[in-house]
C-alpha positions as CSV (number, residue, x, y, z in Angstrom):
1,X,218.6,157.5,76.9
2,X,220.7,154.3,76.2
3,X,223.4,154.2,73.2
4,X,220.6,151.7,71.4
5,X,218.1,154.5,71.7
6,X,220.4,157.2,70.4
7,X,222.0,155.5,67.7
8,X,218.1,154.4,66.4
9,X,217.4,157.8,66.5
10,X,220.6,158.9,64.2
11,X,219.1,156.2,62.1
12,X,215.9,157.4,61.8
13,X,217.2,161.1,61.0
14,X,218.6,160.1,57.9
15,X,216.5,160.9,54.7
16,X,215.4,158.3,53.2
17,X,216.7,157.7,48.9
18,X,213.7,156.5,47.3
19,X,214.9,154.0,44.6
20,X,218.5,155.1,44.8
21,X,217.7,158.7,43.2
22,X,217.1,159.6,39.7
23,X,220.9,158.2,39.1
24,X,219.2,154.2,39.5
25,X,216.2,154.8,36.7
26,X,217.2,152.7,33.6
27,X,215.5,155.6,30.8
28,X,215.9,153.1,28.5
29,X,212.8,151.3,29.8
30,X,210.7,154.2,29.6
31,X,208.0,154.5,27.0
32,X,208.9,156.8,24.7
33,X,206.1,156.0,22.0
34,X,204.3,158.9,21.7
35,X,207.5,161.3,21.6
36,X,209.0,159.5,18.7
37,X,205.3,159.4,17.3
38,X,205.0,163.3,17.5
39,X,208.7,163.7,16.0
40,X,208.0,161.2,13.1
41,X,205.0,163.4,12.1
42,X,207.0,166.6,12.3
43,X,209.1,168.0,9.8
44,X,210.9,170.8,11.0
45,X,212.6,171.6,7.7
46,X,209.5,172.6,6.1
47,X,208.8,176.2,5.2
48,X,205.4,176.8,6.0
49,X,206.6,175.5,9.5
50,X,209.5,177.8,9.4
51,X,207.4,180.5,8.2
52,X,205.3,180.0,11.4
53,X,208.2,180.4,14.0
54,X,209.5,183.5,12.4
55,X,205.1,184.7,13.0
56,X,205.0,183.5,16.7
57,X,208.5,185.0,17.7
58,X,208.2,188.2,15.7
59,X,204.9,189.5,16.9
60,X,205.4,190.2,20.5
61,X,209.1,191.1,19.6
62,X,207.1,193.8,17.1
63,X,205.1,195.4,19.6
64,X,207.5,195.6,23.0
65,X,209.9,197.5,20.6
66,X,207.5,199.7,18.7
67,X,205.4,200.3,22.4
68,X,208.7,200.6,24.3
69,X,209.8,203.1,21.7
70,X,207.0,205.5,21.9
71,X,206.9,205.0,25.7
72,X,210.3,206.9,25.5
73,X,209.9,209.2,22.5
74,X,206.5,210.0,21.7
75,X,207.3,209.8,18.1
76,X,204.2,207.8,17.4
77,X,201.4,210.1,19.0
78,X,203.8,213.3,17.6
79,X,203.1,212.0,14.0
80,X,199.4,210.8,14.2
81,X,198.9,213.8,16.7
82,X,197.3,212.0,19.1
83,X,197.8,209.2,21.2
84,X,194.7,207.5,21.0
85,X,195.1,207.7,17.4
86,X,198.7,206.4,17.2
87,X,197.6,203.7,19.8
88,X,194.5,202.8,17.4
89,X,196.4,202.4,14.5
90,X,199.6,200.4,16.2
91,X,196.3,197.9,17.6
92,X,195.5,197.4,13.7
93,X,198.8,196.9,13.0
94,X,199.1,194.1,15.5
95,X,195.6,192.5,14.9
96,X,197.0,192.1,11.2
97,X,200.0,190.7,12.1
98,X,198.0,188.5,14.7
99,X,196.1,187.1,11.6
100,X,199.1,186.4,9.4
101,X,200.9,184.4,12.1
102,X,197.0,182.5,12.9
103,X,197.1,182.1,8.7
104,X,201.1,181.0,9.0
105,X,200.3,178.1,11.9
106,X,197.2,176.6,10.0
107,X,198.8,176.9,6.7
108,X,201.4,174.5,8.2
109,X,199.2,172.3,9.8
110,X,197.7,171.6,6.6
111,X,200.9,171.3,5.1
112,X,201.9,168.2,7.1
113,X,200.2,164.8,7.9
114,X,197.8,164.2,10.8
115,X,199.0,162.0,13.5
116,X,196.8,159.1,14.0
117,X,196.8,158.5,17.6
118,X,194.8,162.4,17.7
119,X,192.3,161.6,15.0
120,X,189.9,160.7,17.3
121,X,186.3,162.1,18.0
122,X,187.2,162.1,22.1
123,X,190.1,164.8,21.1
124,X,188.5,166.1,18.5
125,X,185.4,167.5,21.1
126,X,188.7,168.6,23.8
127,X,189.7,170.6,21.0
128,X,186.5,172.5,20.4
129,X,186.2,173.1,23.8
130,X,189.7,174.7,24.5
131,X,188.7,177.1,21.6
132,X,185.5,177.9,23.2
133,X,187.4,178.4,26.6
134,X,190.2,180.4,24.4
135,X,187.7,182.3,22.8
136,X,185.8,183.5,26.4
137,X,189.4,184.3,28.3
138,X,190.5,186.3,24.8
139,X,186.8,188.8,24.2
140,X,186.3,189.1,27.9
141,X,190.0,190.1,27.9
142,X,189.2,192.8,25.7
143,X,185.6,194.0,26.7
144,X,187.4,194.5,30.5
145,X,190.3,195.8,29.0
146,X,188.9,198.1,25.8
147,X,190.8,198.7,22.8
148,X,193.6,200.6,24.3
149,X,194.1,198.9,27.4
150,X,194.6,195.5,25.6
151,X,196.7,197.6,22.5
152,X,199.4,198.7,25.2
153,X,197.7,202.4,25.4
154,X,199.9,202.1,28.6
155,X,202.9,202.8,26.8
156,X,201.1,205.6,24.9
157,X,200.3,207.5,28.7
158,X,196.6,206.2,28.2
159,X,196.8,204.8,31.6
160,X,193.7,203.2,33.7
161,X,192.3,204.4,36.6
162,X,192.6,200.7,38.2
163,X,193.8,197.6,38.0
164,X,191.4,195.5,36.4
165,X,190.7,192.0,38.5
166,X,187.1,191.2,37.4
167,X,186.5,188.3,34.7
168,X,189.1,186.9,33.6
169,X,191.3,188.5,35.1
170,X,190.3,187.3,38.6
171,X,191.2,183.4,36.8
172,X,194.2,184.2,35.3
173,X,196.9,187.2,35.2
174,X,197.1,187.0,31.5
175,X,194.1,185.6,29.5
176,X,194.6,187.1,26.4
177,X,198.1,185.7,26.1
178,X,196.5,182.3,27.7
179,X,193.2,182.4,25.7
180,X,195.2,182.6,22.4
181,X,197.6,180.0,23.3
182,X,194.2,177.7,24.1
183,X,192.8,178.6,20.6
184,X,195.9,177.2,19.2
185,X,196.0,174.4,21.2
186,X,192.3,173.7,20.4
187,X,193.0,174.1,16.5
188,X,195.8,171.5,16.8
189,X,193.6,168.7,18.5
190,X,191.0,169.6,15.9
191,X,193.0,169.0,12.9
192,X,195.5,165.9,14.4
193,X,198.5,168.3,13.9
194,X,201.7,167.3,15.5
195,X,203.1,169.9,14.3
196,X,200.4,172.2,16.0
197,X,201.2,171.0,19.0
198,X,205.3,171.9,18.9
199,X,203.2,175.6,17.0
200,X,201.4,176.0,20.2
201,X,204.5,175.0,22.4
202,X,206.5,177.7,20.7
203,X,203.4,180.5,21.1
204,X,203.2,179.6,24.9
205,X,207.4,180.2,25.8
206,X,206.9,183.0,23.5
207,X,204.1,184.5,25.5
208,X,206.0,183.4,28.7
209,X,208.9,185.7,28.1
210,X,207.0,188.3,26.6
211,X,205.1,188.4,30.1
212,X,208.7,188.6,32.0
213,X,209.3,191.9,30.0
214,X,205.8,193.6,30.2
215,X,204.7,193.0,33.7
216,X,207.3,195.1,35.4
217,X,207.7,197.7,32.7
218,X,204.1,198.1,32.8
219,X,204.2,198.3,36.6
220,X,207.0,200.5,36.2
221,X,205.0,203.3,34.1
222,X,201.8,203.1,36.8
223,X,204.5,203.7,39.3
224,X,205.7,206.7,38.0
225,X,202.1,208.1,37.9
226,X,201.9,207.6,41.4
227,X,204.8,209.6,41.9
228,X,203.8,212.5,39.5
229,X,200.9,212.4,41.7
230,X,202.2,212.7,45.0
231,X,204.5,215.5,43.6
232,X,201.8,217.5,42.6
């Protein structure tokens, strides 16, 4: 191979920087419209909207504590005696506060203008049909699941036989986090509500660190079935 070919070749080698990297794009060229659009129909010093984080961040912070508590105690299913009835009544208990923080986010909805640019029929139908969507992935959740499977009877040592991975489950790992956070996006297109849509945001990081917390300690409790199991 002459030097001609070789040095082609080290020429070729090297990666090529598309548009000099990200260091070259002028930003302030970029259309920002819509951004400053959903800011300017946002106030985040409202207290309805306030009211609303404090529901989103609360609830799952509620029920990892409580569930995480009892998974180490058995307090809860010493005082109800039982742990189907403790895990029954910590389900209400979370279905209420599930409605207040539902109540909380369309309260401030309400409280706060529409944005234009989403009060249109075309959204208004995508809307409708993320509910609809929501509304499938959260009851066929809970029919898989029943009452104490989706109320973290896990915790309580109401475990399943098997992993559930029939409908939805076999679409998504979570759909009852996923389904809720759909409703909530859905009520948002409905109603034009920017505010909604940074509502919804907050409920899906929410959910997405609750999930980083309950996956493995769930896995964690199924394991130490197992092991009971092999012991005995």
């Amino acid at each position: 191979m002459s030097s001609d070919d070789t040095s082609a070749g080290d020429e070729r080698a090297v990666p090529l920087d598309c548009c000099g990297g990200l260091d070259n794009v002028d930003y302030s060229k970029m259309d920002l419209t819509l951004m400053e659009g959903l800011l300017k129909h946002t106030n985040f010093h409202d207290s309805s909207f306030c009211v609303a984080v404090v529901a989103i961040i609360f609830n799952p912070f509620f029920w990892n504590v409580v569930a995480r508590w009892e998974h180490r105690t058995r307090t809860l299913s010493r005082l109800f005696g039982s742990p189907h009835l403790a895990c029954y009544c910590l389900g209400f208990v979370i279905l209420l506060l599930n409605v207040y923080r539902s109540h909380s986010m369309t309260v401030a909805m309400k409280a706060q203008a529409k944005w234009e640019v989403m009060d249109r029929t075309d959204i208004f139908y995508v809307g409708v049909a993320l509910m609809v969507l929501g509304t499938v992935l959260v009851v066929g959740s809970f029919l898989a699941l029943g009452f104490t499977g989706t109320f973290l009877g896990d915790y309580f040592g109401i475990l399943m036989d098997e992993k559930v991975t029939g409908f939805p489950f076999n679409l998504t790992e979570n759909p009852m986090y996923w389904g809720s956070t759909a409703n909530y996006l859905g009520l948002a297109l409905i109603g034009a509500s920017a505010v909604g849509l940074f509502l919804t945001a907050i409920v899906a990081v929410v959910y997405k660190v609750a999930i980083r917390f309950e996956g493995p300690f769930t896995e964690l409790i199924y394991q130490e079935r197992s092991q009971r199991r092999k012991h005995e």
